[in-house]
N, C-alpha and C positions, 0 to 999 in steps of 0.2 A: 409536606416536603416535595421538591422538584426538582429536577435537573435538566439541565442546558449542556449537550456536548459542543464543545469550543473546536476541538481538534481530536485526532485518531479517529475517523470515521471514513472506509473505504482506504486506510491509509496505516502504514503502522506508527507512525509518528506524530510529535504535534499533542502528544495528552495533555487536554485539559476541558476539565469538566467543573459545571458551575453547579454547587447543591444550592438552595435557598427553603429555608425554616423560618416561619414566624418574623420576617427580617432579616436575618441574620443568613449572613452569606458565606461561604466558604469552595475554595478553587481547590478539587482534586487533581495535582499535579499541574506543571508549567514548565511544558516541555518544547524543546525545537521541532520547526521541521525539516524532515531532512528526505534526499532524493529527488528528484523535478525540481527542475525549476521553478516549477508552476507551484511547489509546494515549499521551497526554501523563497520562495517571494511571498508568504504568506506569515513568514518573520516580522516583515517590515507594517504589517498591519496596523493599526491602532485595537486597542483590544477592546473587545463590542460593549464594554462598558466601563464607568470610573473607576480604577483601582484603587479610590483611597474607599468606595463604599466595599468593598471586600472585609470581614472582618478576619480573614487567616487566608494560611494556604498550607493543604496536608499533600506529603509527598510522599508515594509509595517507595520511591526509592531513587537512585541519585544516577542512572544513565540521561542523560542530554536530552534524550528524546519527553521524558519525563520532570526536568529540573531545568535546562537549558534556557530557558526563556524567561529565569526567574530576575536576572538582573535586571533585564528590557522592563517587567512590571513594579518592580522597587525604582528604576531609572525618571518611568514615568506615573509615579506618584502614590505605589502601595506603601502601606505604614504598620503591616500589622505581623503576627507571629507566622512564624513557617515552623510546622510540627513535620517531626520525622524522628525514627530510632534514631540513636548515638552511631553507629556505625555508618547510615547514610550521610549525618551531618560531619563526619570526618572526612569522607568519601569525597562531600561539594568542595572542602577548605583543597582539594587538588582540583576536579573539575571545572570550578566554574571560574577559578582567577585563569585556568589554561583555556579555556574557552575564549574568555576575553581577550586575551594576549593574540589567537588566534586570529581571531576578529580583526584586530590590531594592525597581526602582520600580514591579512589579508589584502586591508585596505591597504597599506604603505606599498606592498607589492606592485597591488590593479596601479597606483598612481605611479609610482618609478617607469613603468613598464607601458602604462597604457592598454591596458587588456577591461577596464572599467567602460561602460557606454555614460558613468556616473561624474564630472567632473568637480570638485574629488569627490574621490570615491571613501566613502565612510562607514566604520566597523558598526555592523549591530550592534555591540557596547561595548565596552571598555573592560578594561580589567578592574579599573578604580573600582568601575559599576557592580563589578562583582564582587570585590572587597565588600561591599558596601551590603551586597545580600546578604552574605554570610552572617553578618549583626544581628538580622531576624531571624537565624532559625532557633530554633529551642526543641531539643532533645526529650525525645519518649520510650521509656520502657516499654519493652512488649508485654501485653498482657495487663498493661495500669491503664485501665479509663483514664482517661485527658479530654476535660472540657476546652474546646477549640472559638467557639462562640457561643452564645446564650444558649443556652439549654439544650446545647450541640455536643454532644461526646463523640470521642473517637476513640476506637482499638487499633492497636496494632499487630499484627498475627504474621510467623515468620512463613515468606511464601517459595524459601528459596530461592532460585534465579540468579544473585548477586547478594554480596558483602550488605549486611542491613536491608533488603528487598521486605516489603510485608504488604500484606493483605488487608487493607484499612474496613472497618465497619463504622459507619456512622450514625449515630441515632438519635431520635427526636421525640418525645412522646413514645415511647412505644413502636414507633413503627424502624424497623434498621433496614439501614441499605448500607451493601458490602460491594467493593471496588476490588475486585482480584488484583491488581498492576497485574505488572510481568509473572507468572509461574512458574518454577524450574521444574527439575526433572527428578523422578526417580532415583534415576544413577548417575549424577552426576559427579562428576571426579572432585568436588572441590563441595558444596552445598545441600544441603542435608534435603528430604524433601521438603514439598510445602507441606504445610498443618492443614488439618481439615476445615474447611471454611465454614468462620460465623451464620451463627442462623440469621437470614432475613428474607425481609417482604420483596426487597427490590435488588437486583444483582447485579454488577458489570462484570463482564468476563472477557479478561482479551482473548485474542484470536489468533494470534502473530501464525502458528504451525497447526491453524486448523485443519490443515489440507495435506498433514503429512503425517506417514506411520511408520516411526525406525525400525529397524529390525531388532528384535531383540536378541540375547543370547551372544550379539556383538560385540566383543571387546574394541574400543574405540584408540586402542593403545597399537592394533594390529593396522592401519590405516597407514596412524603416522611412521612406523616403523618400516615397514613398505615404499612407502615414499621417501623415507629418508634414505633408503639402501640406494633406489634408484639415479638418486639425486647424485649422490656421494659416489657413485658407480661413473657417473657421467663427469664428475666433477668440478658437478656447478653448488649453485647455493642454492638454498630452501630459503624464500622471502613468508613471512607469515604475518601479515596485516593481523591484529589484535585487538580489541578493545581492552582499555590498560585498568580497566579495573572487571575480574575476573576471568574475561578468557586468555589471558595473559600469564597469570597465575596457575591457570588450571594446564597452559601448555608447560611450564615450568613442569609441573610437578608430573605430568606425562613424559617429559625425558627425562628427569630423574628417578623414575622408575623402571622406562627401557632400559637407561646406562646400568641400573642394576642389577637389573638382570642380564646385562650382556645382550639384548634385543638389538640395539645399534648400535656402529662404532662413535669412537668419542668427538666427534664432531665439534668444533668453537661452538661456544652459543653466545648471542651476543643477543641482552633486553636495549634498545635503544627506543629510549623514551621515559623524562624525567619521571612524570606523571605514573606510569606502571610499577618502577619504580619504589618512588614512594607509595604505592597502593599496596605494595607487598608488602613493605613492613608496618600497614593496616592490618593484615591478613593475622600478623603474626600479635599486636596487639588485642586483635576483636576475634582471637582463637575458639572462642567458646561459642559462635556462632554459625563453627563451619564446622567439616568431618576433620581435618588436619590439627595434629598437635604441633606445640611449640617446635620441638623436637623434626618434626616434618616439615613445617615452614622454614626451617631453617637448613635441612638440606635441600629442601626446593630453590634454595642459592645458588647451591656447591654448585663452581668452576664455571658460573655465569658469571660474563662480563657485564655490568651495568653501566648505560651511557647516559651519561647526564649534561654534559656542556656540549652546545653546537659545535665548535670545531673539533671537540670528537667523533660525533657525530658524522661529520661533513668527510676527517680522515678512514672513517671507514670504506670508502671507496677505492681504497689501493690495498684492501684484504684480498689475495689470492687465497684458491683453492675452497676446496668443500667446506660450508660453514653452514648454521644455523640464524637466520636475522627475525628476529621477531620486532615489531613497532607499530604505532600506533597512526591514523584509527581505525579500527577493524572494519569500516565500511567503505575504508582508501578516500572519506569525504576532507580529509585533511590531514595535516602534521607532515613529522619526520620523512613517514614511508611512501611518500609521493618522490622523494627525491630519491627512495630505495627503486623505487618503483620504477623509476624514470630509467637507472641505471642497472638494474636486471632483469627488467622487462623484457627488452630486444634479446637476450642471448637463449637461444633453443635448449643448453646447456640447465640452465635455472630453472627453480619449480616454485609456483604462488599457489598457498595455501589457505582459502579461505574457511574461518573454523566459528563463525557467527551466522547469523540471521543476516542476509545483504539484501535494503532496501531498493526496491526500484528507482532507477533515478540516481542511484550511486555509483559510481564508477567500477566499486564490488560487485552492485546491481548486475552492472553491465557485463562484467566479466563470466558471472553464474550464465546469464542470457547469452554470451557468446559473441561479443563484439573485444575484437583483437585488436582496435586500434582507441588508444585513451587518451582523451584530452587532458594535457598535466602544461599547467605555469602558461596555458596559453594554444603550448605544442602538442601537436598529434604525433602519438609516440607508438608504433608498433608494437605485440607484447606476443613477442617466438615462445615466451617462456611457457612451460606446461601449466596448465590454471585446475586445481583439485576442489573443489567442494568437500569438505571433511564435516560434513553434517553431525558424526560423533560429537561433535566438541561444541556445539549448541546450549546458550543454558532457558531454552526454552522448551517447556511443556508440550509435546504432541500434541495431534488428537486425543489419542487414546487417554494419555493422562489426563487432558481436559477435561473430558467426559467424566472419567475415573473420580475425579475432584468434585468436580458436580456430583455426583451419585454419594458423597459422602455428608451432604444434607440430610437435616435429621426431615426437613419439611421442604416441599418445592417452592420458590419464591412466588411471587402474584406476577413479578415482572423479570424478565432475562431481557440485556441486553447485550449487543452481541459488538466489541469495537477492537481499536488495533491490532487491525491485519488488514491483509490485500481482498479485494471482491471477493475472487476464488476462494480462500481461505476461510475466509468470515460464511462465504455460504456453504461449503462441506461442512464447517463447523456446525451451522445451525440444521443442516439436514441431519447429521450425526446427533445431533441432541434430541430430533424429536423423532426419531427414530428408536433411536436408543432408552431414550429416557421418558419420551412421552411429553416434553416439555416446549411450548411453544417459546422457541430463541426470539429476538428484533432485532434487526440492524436499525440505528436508531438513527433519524436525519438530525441536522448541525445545525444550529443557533434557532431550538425551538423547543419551549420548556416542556416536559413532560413527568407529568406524574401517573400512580396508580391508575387514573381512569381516561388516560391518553394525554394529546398534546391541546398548547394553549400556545396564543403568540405572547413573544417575551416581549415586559415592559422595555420601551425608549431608554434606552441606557440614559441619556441625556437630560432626562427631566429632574428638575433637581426634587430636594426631599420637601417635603412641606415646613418642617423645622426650620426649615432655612428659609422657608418664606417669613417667618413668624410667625406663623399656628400657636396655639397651647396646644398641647398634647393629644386633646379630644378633638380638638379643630382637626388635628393633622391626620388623626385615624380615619373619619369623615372624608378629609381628602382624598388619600389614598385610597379608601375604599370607593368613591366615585372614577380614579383614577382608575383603578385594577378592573370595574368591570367592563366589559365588550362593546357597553355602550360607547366608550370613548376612545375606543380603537379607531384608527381612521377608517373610511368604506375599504381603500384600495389596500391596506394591509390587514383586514379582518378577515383572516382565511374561515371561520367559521358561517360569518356573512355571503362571501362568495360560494360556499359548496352547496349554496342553497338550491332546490330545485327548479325554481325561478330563474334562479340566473345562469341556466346552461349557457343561452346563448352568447352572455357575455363569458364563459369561459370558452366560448367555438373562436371566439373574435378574439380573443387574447391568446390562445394556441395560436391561432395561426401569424398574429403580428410578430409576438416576441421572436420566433426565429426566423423569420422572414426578414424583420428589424435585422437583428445581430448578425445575421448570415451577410446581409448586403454589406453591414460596416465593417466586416471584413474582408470584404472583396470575395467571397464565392460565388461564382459566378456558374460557373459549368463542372458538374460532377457525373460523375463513373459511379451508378450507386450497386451495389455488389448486395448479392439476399445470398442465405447458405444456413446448413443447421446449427444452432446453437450446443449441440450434443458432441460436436467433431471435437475433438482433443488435439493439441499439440504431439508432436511423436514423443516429446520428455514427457508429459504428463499423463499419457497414453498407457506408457512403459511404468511407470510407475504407480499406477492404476491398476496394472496388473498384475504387478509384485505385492502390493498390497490386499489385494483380492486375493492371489496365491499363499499371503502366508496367512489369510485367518482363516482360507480353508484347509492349510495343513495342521491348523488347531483343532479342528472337528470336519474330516472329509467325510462322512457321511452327509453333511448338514446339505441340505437341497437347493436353500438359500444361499449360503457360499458356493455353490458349485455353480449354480445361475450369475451369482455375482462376476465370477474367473469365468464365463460363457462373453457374458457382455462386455468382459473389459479386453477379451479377446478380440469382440468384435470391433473394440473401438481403438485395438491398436491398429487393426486392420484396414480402419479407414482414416489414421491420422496423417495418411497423404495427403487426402485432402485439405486438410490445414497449411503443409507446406506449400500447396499448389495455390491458397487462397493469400498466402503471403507473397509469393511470388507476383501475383498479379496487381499486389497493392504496389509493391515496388516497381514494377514496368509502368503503371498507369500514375506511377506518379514521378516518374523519371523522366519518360520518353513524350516531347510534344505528339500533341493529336494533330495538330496543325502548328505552322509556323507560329509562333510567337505564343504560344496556346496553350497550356497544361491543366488535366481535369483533375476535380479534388476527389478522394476518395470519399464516398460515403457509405455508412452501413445503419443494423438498426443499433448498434454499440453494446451488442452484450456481447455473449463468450462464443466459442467454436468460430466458424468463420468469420464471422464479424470482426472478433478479436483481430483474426490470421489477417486480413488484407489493411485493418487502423496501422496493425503492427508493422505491415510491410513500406508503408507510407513514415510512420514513424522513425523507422533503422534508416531513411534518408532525410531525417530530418525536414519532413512534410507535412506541411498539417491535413487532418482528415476529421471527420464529421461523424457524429451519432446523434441518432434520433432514437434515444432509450421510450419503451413503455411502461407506465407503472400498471403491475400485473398482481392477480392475488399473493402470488411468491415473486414476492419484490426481485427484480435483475438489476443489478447491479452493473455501471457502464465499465466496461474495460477499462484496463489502464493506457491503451497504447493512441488513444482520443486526443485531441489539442483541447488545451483549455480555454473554455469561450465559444468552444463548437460541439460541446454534449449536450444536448438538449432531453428533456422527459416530458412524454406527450401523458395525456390522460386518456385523450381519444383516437385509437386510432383510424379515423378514416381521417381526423388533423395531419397524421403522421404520414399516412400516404399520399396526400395532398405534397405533402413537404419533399417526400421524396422523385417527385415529380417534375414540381415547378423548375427544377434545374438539373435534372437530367437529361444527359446525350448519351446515356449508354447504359443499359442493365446487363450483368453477369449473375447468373445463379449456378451458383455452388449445389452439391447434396443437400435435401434438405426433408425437415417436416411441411406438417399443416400449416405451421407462417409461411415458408418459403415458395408454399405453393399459393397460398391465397394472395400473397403478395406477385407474385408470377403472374395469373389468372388476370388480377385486377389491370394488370398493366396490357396483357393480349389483349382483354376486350375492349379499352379504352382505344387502343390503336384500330383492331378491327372494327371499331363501330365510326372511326374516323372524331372521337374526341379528345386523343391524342398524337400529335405530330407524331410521324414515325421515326421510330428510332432503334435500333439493333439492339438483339434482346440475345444473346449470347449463352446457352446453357453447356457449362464443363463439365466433362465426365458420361460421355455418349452414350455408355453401356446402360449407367445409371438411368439416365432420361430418357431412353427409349423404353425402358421397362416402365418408369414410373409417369410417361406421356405417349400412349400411344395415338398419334394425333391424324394417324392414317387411317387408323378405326372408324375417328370419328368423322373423318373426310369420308368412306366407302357408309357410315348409318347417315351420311348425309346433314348431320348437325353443324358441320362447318365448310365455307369453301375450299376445294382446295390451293387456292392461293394463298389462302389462311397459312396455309405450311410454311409459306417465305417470311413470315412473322420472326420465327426464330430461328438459330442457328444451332447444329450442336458439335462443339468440339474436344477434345481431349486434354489439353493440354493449357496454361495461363497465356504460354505465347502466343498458340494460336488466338485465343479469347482477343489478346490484345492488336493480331494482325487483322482480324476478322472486325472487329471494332474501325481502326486505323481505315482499312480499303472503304467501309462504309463509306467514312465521310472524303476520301481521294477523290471519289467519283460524284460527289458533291450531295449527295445525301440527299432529301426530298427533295426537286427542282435548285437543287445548289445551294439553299438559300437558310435552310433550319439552323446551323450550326450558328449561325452571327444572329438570328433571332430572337428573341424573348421565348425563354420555352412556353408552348401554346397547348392549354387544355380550353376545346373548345365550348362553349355553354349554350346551352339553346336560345332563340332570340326570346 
């Protein structure tokens, strides 16, 4: 057995994974993607191989991110079964005909309006198209083995998370490999927990809240209660984005238990959204898979208005006074409450309540990250309204639970892979597993088969089967087996050929072309490359670094190790100014010409701490910015805040300093470790030996860099000149970074002439 990740890698959207046995092929989930652009353009793909050679597709469970993508593969030319509990396959007969629709009035919109760069502009599929999935799936008990393809079974195991969510094991001979999907939670207000996971050899486990630990002991019902007095005090309205199948439900049944107890006053509530809707009176048929009885689901109704038709919908806008709006989709990526949104967004009055997982790249995204102004139908819409993060109402697994879940193997698997979630997430994750558990996690790369004893390159989707040539039977295993081995892999895509030790050199020559290539056909030209420690934190992740570290030392405060833990997270709230200072400068240096007609790109080496802070400040103005990632024994993973087409991963880094050279006009260092300095160092000597034009080397945070360079020392033991000293600058501040930068080149920089140069590293004759 093998598998190929397709999607959800570095991402929490987009699952799908390819198993292959003996032939026999089967697609774990066939989901969208959603958030970036860079990654909803990745919809339109062609899928990396035939859909009619697929012999099924099993689905964990029926959110979009996971099923969404299923009509686009039936569209363009799957034929086979889609297994999934009864409860998911009621779930799609709402999702995925509203998908379409969606789709639909997407496009018609972009063309009325002209907001398409597409002429016309046309839906990812149709609603027909997804009529038309729904014919394929066929329904599985939990817990009945179901052969899926030859000698292919599948379990289904309940994982919590959502209405029919389960845990699939697939098995082949003897050997099982287990797909967690999504995992719910403990306590959640609607979903029983997950089951303890199937034994096997090989495991996926997503990651979505690898990087996060609620509090426990929290009633999640004291939030919204809170919020609701405020609201209703000020009296505006509570806007609550929703995903309509579960956390929609699960808010229902949280104010029908405030209003019973008297917690808040009786406030309208108003579900606007067909789809939520009819999800509920799913709930109330598929009772036996959740914690709610009939009985419960059915006052989880009471004195909700339910909105079903658009011009009800639409007359909600002339509701005065304090009210309740819950609608769909809970990541504000579409529907109803773009048009809620549009219209109580601007009043300071109103409060937006996000109670899911908000992907990056999502407007919800954007909102947790902190940007107040939303692009909706075109228009940049201000948003006065107060934005709450209600993480209680999550139906996904922590950390803690993660690990928890894993530890409940009777045996550790041979393989862990580590997918859906963001970089951050997915590497707390896998530091927390092997930490905790002793067990080595992978973040697993994307479109590269991997089994038990590593990876192989996947066959040419394209080549057809031998059968089809006209083989007999025995001809055609002969085939294939001349086809499948290495021999016949071309030179330029045999990655096992190339890691040879022979051919370094041609991997020195291929680092250096490929982003050298790519860089020019983009136009970078002149880059600001920014070094800093990858350890610095953002001040929210800082802060809650240290909450977390505080509360499992007031689980065991003797513990030494906890109390080190709350030391260090101390120190790293301490220094998460510098992250804002390293964002600031991404945004001045990507704002403000250096020169008339001039603007430099940001570059960094594209992992976390500062790197992240200046991509990201380039980013918040819609700028693009450069990473030159390294592959390191503990893989790093490129930040999100990178343009796509401009992350690059060196193997070698004296390639990679090379890269960050050739087109730089300007180095800034941040705080930093042993990279920060070597990478510093490398660039001093380069200039003082005169094999680097010179150029302004700007170090922020004076206090810092006079401790950690004292370069006066080294002027008075006589190991440097001291004109050596005017090599670098050191200032306090990103503005000065950036004014100190600026006057460099006013005064026209080496003989006036470097800046409009080819950057120049000189080589011996």
């Amino acid at each position: 057995m093998k598998i190929r990740f397709l999607g959800a890698v570095g991402t929490v959207t987009g699952s799908r994974s390819l198993l292959q046995a003996d032939g026999a092929r089967v697609l774990v989930d066939c989901g969208l993607f959603q958030g970036f652009k860079s990654l909803r353009e990745r919809n339109w793909e062609p899928f990396p191989l035939d859909p009619r050679s697929l012999d099924a597709v099993v689905l964990t469970h029926a959110h979009l991110d996971h099923s969404g993508w299923l009509p686009a593969l039936v569209r363009d030319g799957f034929r086979g079964p889609v297994y999934c509990t009864e409860p998911t396959r009621d779930l799609l007969g709402l999702l995925l005909p509203d998908s379409g629709r969606i789709h639909e009035e997407d496009a018609n919109f972009a063309n009325r309006h002209g907001t398409s760069r597409h002429t016309p502009a046309e839906p990812l599929y149709t609603e027909d198209d997804a009529l038309r999935a729904l014919d394929h799936l066929k329904a599985v008990p939990f817990h009945t083995p179901q052969e899926v393809a030859a000698g292919l079974n599948a379990l289904f195991v309940p994982a919590g998370h959502i209405l029919g969510a389960s845990t699939v094991q697939l098995s082949h001979k003897g050997q099982r490999w287990v797909f967690s999907g999504d995992l719910g939670r403990e306590d959640d207000l609607l979903m029983r927990p997950p089951e303890a996971p199937p034994e096997a050899e090989a495991l996926v486990l997503e990651s979505t809240y690898g990087d996060r630990v609620r509090a426990r002991g929290v009633d999640p019902l004291d939030a919204l209660a809170e919020l609701i007095h405020t609201v209703a005090n000020r009296g505006g309205a509570l806007l609550v984005p929703a995903f309509a199948v579960g956390r929609a439900q699960a808010l229902l049944w949280a104010l029908r238990r405030l209003l019973d107890d008297g917690r808040i006053p009786a406030l309208p509530v108003i579900l606007d959204s067909p789809m939520a809707v009819s999800a509920t009176d799913l709930f109330i048929k598929h009772h036996i898979f959740h914690r709610l009885s009939p009985t419960d689901c059915a006052r989880m109704a009471e004195g909700v208005r339910f909105v079903r038709e658009v011009e009800e919908s639409k007359a909600l806008r002339n509701i005065d006074g304090p009210h309740i709006l819950i609608s769909a989709s809970g990541m504000l990526t579409g529907g109803r409450v773009l048009h809620h949104l549009a219209r109580l967004g601007p009043n300071r009055n109103n409060a937006i309540a996000l109670v899911g997982f908000q992907a990056p790249g999502t407007r919800g995204g954007d909102l947790v990250a902190g940007k107040r102004v939303i692009k909706l139908h075109g228009q940049e819409v201000p948003i006065e309204a107060s934005v709450h993060n209600l993480e209680g109402y999550s139906a996904h697994a922590d950390q803690i639970e993660l690990v928890d879940w894993l530890r409940r193997l009777k045996s550790p698997p041979e393989a862990l892979w580590l997918n859906h979630g963001e970089p951050a997430a997915t590497e707390a994750l896998r530091r927390k597993i092997q930490d905790e558990l002793g067990l080595r996690a992978m973040v697993p790369p994307e479109n590269l088969d991997l089994n038990l004893d590593g990876p192989s390159r996947p066959r040419a989707p394209s080549a057809p089967s031998p059968a089809a040539m006209g083989y007999d039977p025995r001809e055609s295993a002969r085939v294939r087996a001349l086809v499948e081995d290495s021999s016949y892999i071309p030179a330029d895509e045999d990655v096992g050929f190339l890691d040879r030790e022979d051919l370094r050199a041609t991997r020195l020559m291929l680092e250096y072309l490929k982003p050298d290539r790519l860089l020019r056909e983009a136009g970078v030209q002149d880059v600001v490359v920014v070094f800093g420690g990858a350890r610095v934190l953002s001040p929210e992740r800082a802060a809650e670094a240290l909450r977390r570290a505080q509360l499992e030392l007031s689980r065991s405060p003797d513990d030494p190790a906890r109390q080190a833990a709350v030391a260090l997270a101390q120190r790293q709230v301490a220094k998460s100014p510098i992250y804002e200072d390293a964002r600031r400068f991404g945004r001045l240096a990507s704002s403000e010409e250096l020169r008339a007609g001039v603007t430099l790109t940001v570059m960094t080496g594209g992992g976390p701490g500062v790197m992240e802070a200046a991509n990201k400040g380039a980013w918040e103005l819609g700028r693009p910015s450069v990473g030159l990632n390294i592959t390191l024994p503990k893989e790093q993973l490129p930040n999100p805040f990178l343009s796509p087409g401009l992350c690059f991963r060196f193997r070698y880094f004296a390639l990679r300093k090379m890269h960050f050279l050739l087109r730089a006009r300007a180095l800034v260092a941040f705080p930093g470790g042993f990279g920060t300095l070597d990478e510093l160092f490398d660039v001093l000597c380069l200039m003082q030996t005169k094999k680097l034009s010179r150029m302004p080397v700007v170090l922020v945070g004076e206090t810092f860099w006079r401790k950690a360079l004292n370069l006066e020392h080294l002027v008075e033991e006589g190991v440097i000149a001291a004109e050596d000293l005017d090599l670098v600058r050191f200032v306090d501040t990103p503005e000065d970074a950036w004014s100190t930068i600026r006057a460099f080149y006013a005064e026209g920089g080496p003989g006036g002439t470097f800046f409009f140069d080819p950057p120049t590293l000189r080589h011996a004759p």
